[in-house]
C-alpha positions in Angstrom: 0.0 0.0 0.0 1.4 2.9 -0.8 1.0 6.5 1.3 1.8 9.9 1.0 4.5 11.5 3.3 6.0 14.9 2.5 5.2 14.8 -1.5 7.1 11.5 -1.0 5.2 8.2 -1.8 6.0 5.6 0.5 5.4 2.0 -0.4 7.0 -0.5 2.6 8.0 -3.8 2.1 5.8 -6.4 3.0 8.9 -8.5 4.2 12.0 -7.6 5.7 15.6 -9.6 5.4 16.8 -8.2 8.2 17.0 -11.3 10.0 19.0 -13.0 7.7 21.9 -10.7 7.7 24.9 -11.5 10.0 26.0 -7.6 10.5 28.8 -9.5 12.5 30.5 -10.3 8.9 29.2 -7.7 7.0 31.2 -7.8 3.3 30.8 -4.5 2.3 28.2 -3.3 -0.1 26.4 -6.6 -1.2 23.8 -6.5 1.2 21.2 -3.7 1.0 18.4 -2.5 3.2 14.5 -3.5 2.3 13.8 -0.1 0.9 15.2 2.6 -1.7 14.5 6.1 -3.0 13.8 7.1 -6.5 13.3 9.8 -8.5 12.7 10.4 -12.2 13.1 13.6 -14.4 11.0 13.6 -16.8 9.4 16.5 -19.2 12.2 19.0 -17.9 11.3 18.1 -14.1 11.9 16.2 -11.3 8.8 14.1 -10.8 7.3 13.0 -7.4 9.4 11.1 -5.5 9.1 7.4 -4.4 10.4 5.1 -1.4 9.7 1.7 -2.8 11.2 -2.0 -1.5 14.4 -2.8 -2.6 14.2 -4.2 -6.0 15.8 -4.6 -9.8 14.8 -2.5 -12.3 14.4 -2.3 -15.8 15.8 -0.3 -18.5 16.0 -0.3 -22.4 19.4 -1.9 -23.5 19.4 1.8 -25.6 19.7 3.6 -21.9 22.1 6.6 -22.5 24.2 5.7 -19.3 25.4 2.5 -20.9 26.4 4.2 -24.0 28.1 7.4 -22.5 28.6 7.2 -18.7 26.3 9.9 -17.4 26.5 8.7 -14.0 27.6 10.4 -10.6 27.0 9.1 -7.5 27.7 9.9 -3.2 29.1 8.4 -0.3 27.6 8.9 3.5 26.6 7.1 6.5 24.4 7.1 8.8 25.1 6.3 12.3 22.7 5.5 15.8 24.3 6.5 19.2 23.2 4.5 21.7 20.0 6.1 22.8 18.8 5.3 19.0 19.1 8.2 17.2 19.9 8.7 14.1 22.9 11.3 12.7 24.4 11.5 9.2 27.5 13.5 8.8 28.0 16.6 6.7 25.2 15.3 4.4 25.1 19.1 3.2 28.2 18.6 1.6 27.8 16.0 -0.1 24.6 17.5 -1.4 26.6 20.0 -3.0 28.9 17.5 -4.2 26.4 15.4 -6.2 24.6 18.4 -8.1 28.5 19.6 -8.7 29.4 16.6 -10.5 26.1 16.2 -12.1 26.5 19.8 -13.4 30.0 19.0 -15.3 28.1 15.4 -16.6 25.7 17.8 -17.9 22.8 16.7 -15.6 20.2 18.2 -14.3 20.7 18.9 -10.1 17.9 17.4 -7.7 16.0 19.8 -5.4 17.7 20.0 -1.9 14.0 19.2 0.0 13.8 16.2 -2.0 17.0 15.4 -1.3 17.0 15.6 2.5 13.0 14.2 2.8 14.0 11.3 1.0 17.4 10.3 3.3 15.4 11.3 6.1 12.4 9.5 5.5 14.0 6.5 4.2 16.5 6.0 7.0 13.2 6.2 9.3 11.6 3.6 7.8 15.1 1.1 7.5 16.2 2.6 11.3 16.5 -0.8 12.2 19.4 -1.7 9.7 21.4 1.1 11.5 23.2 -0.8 14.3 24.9 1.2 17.0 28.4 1.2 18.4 31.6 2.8 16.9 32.7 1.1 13.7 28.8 0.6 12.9 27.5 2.7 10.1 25.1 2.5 7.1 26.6 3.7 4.1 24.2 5.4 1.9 24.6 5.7 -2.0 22.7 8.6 -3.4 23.1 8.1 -7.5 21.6 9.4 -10.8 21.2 7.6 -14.1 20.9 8.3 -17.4 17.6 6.4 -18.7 16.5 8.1 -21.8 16.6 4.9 -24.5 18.4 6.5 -27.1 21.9 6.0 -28.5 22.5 9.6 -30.2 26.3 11.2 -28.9 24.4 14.1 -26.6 22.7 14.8 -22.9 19.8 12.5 -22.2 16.4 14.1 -21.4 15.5 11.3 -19.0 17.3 10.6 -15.7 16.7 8.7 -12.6 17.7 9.9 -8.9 18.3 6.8 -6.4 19.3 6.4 -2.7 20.0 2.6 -2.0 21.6 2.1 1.6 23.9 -0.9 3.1 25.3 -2.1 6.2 28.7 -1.7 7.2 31.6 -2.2 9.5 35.5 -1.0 8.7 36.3 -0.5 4.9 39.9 -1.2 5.5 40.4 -3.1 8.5 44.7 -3.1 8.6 47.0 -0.5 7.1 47.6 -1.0 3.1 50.7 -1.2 1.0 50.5 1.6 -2.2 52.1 1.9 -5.6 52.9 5.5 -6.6 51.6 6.2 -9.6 54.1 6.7 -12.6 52.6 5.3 -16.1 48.8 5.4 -15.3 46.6 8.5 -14.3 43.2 8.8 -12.8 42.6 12.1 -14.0 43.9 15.4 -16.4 43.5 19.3 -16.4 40.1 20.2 -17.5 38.4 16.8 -16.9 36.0 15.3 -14.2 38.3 14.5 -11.8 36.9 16.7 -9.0 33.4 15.3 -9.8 32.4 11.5 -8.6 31.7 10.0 -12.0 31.0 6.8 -12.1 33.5 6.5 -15.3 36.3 8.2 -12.8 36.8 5.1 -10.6 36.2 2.4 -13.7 39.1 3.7 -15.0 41.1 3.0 -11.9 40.0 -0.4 -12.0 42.6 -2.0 -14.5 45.9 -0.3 -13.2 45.2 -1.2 -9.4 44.7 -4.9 -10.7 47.5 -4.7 -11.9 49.1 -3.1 -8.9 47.4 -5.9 -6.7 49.3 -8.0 -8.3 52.4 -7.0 -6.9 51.3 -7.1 -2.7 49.3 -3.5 -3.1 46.4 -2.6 -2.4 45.5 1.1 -3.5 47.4 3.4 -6.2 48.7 7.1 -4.9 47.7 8.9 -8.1 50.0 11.5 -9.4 49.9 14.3 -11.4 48.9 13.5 -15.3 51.2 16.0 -16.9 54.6 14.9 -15.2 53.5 12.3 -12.4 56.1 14.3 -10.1 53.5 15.8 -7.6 51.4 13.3 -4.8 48.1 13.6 -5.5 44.8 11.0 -4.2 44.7 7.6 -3.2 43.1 5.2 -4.6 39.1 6.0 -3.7 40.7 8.6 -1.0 42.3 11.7 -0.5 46.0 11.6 1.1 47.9 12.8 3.4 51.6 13.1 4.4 53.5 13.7 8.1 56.8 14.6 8.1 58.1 15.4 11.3 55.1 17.3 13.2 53.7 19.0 9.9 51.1 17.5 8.0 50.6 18.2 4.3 47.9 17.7 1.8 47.5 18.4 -2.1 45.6 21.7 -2.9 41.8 21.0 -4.1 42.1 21.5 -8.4 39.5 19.8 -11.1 41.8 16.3 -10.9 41.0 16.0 -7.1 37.9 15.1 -5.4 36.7 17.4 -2.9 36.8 15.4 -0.2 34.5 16.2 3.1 36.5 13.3 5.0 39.8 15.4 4.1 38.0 19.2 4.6 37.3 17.7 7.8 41.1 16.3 8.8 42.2 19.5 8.1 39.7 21.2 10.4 40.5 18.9 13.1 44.2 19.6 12.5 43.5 23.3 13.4 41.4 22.1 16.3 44.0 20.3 18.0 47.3 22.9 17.3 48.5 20.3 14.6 50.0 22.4 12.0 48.6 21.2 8.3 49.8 22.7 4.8 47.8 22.1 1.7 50.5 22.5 -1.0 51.8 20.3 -3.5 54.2 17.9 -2.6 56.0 16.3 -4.5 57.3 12.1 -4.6 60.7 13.1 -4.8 60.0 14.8 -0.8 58.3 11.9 0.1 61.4 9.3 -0.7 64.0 11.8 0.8 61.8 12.3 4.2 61.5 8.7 4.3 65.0 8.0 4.1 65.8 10.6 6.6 63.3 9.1 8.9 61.4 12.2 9.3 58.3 10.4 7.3 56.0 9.9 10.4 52.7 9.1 8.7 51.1 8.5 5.2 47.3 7.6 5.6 44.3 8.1 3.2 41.0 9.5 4.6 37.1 9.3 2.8 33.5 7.9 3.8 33.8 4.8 3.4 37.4 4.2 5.0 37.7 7.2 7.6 41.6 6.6 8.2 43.4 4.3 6.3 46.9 4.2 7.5 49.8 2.8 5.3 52.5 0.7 5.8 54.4 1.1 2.8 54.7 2.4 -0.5 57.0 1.9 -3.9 58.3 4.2 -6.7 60.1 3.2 -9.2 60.9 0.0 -7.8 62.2 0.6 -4.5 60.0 -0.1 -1.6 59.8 2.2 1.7 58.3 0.9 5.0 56.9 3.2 7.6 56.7 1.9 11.2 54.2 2.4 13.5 54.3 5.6 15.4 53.2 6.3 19.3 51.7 9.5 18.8 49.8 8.6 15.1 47.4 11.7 13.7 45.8 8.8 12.2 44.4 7.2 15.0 44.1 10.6 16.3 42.0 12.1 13.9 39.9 8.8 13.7 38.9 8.1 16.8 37.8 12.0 16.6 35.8 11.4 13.7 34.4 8.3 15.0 33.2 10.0 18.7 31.7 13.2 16.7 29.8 10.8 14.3 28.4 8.5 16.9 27.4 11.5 19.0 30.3 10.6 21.5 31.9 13.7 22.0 30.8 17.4 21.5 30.5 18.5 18.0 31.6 22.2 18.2 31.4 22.4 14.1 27.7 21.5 13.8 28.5 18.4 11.9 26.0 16.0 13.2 22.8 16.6 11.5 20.0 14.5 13.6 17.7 12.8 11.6 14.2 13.2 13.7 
């Protein structure tokens, strides 16, 4: 049956699955909540909005997002403190982010109230998929599609805006081994690297296989022009620690605007740790790790929070970094982790409560 909430038709799931998910051994993102969001533009507008059960759909084999990648998507989670409610995390940014992105794809953007009334109302009705306890989130994927069956080289007039949600635990659950980028890029001047297209992280794909194949596990990107200057990692952005200074690449249209990373460096200033966002280049890197004052290399995003690393190769010689006492990492994790969860004070306004 299907009801009316908010301009938002609501149609619950007869069943839930709930019960048969072990959210003890969650593997992340195959197992989905019983209900998602959609939205379709149609006629030059966004059309009413739907919560419907989780389900497949169908779509022409002539849909334009198989034929020429208009697709951007989000990263967020939601998280329950343990009184029950219900927080996401700067989902304002990420707001911003997806109608950025779908603005260089050449899609339309989705209205901010139907943004937040659908989260909000669909993380109401799938509250009990959000399990307390730090390390416990629910990562929600906000998404939009081309759908318009046609096959001509141009903007489709048809789209479709989706929010599907999934359990999770830790992304990365040890510190990771990385390849520094020297052949392969992930993105060039002028591009959509600062956007989260779909196509962006496809063509990451084949070089990190192949750098899997070697013991690592992620891919510092560098710069496409010269591959001198440290840019991302992997599906996160990076930072560096040498000595007591923390550094970060400068935001530019190859780099995603991370709010994990906007946040670090917020956090950095909170806490008297002094942070630069400059280039930096490989070359500083090497030399600070053979000089022992490379303290820390670790990649932050949504999904992973802090990822330290362990180790990293250029040009064919390997450096390790050992553990460190006093690790920002952990620091600026556990942080995270206590403002998310409604732990510790949130001085920022970061938590947004989901009533």
């Amino acid at each position: 049956m299907a009801i009316h909430t908010d301009n938002i038709v609501v149609e619950t799931s007869e069943t839930s699955k709930i019960n048969s998910v072990d959210f003890s051994n969650l593997d992340f993102g195959r197992v989905f909540t019983d209900h998602m969001f959609v939205c379709d533009y149609e006629n030059g507008e966004w059309q009413t909005p739907k919560i419907m059960p989780y389900q497949a759909l169908f779509f022409e084999p002539s849909a334009r997002v198989f034929h020429y990648g208009q697709a951007v998507f989000e990263g967020m989670k939601a998280y329950k403190d343990e009184d029950g409610k219900t927080f996401l995390f700067r989902p304002q940014q990420n707001f911003k982010r997806i109608n950025k992105s779908a603005s260089r794809l050449a899609m339309p953007e989705f209205p901010q109230d139907y943004f937040f009334k659908g989260l909000e109302t669909l993380l109401k009705l799938d509250s009990e998929w959000i399990k307390p306890g730090v390390g416990n989130s629910l990562y929600l994927r906000p998404f939009v599609i081309a759908t318009e069956p046609a096959i001509s080289a141009s903007p489709a007039n048809n789209y479709k805006f989706m929010i599907i949600c999934s359990p999770a635990k830790s992304y990365y659950n040890s510190a990771i081994r990385v390849l520094i980028a020297e052949q392969y890029s992930r993105s060039a001047d002028g591009g959509v690297g600062f956007a989260k297209a779909a196509g962006n992280y496809a063509a990451q794909f084949y070089p990190t296989s192949l750098a899997k194949e070697q013991g690592f596990q992620q891919i510092i990107w560098t710069d496409a022009n010269t591959h001198t200057y440290l840019e991302e990692a992997g599906t996160m952005n990076v930072f560096f620690r040498i000595n007591n200074k923390l550094i970060t690449a400068p935001n530019n249209d190859r780099i995603l605007d991370g709010v994990t990373r906007k946040s670090v460096i917020q956090l950095a200033s909170d806490l008297g740790i002094d942070c630069e966002v400059r280039q930096i280049k490989v070359e500083e890197i090497k030399t600070a790790s053979r000089e022992g004052s490379l303290k820390e290399v670790f990649g932050v995003g949504t999904a992973a929070v802090i990822s330290p690393v362990s180790a990293f190769q250029h040009q064919d010689e390997l450096f390790e970094i050992a553990d460190t006492e006093d690790s920002y990492g952990k620091l600026f994790k556990q942080t995270l982790l206590n403002i998310q969860h409604n732990i510790s004070e949130d001085i920022h306004g970061w938590r947004y409560e989901v009533k």
